[in-house]
N, C-alpha and C positions, 0 to 999 in steps of 0.2 A: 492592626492588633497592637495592643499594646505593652508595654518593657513585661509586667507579669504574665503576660500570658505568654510573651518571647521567652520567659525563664521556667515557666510550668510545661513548655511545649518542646525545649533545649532537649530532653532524651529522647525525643521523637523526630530529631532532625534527619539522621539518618535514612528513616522511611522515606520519611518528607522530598528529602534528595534523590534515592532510590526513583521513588517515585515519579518526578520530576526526570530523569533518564530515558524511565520507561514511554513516558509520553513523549519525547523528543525521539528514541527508535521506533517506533513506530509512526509516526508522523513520514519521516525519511522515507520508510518500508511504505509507506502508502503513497509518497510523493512518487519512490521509483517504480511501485506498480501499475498506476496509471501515468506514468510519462509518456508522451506520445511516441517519442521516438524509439521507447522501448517497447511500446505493443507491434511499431511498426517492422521493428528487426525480427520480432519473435513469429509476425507473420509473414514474414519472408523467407524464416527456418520452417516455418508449418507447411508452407509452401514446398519447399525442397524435399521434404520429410514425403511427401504424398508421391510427386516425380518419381523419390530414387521407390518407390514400394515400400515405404517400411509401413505406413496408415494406409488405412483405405480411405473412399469417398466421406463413409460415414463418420467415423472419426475425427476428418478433416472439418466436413463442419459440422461438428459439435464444438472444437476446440477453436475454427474460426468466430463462430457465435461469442463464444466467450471472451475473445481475443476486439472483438467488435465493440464489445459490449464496453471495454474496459476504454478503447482509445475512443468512445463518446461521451466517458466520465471527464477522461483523461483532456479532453479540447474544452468542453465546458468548466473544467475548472474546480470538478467537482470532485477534486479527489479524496479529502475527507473534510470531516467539523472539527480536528485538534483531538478530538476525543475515541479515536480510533472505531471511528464509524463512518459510513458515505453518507453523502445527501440523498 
């Protein structure tokens, strides 16, 4: 882009920055939701959780399904495209 268009687009910096935040927390948020090591804690709590009685069976895998699901994203690499969506 060039120096006019950098001077016509000056009170839209703001957004433009804004912006540029949002896709950098988010990015994060989806790196630490599919990290492996955190799908693998959360189901070693889901685990505990069934033990002590607070879930039943059912519940159990439902949330293991999902928990499954997440740390096959999460080894292949596929945690998102930058643009706060999965592969």
């Amino acid at each position: 882009m060039g120096l006019i268009g950098e001077v016509l687009l000056l009170p839209f910096a703001p957004v433009r920055g804004s912006g540029w935040v949002i896709r950098q927390v988010l990015n994060e948020a989806e790196r630490l939701y599919y990290d492996p090591a955190t799908v693998r804690a959360e189901l070693a709590r889901l685990e505990e959780r069934l033990e002590a009685g607070e879930i039943d069976e059912e519940e159990f895998d439902r949330q293991e399904d999902e928990l499954l699901e997440r740390l096959e994203i999460g080894l292949r690499g596929g945690a998102g495209t930058g643009d706060g969506t999965t592969r």
